[in-house]
N, C-alpha and C positions, 0 to 999 in steps of 0.2 A: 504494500500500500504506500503511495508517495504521499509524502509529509507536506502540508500547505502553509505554506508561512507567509504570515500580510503582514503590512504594513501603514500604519496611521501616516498619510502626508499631511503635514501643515508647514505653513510657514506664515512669520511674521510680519509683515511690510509698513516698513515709519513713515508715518503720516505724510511727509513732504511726497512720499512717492505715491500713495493710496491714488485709488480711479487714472489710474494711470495705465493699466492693464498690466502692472508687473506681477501683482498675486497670480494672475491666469498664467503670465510667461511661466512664473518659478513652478506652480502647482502642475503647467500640464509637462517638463521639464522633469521634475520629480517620477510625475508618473511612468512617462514612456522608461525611465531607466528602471523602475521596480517591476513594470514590466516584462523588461530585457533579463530582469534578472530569475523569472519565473517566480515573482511575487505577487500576491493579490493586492493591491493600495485599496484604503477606504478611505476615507473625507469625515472627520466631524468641527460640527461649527453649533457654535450658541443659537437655540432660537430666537435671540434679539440679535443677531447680529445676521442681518439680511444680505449686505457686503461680500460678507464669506459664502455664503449659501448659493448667489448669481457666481461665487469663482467655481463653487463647486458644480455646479451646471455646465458652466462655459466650456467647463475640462471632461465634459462626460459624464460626470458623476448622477445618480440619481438617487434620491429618497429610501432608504431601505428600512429603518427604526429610528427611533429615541430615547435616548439615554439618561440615567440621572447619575450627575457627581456631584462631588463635592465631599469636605468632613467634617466630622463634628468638629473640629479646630477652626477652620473658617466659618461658621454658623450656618451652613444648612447646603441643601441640595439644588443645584442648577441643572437645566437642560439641556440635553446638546441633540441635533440629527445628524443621524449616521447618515452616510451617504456609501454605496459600493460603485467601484465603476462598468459601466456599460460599454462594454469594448465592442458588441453590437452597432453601438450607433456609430464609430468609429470606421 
């Protein structure tokens, strides 16, 4: 049985560059190499943060689940959607 190993892509982008399409450059850049590498990538992004969600689309990614994190040491639990890639629509 071959072992499946994913990968969380994220990346950060400083404000002076944001809507500038660099999150899409980095994010679909990331992908095609975990890709390459016989890795599955997923995507998660805050559901208040809509920014991240239109990178995760751009690059393929689609809606899969939603998650809660967070700890007891930061005061409570946030949400995030996963997102898997759709190498289909590619």
């Amino acid at each position: 049985m071959r072992e499946i190993i994913t990968n969380k892509v994220r990346v950060d982008v400083l404000p002076e560059y944001r809507n500038s399409g660099m999150g899409t450059y980095l994010v679909t850049k990331l992908t095609c190499e975990l890709l390459k590498r016989d890795m599955v990538p997923f995507y998660s992004a805050s559901v208040t943060n809509i920014g991240s969600q239109m990178v995760a689309l751009r690059c393929g990614y689609i809606p899969a689940w939603v998650d809660t994190y967070g700890t007891v040491l930061d005061g409570g639990r946030r949400m995030a959607i996963c997102c898997i890639y759709n190498a289909s629509d590619k």
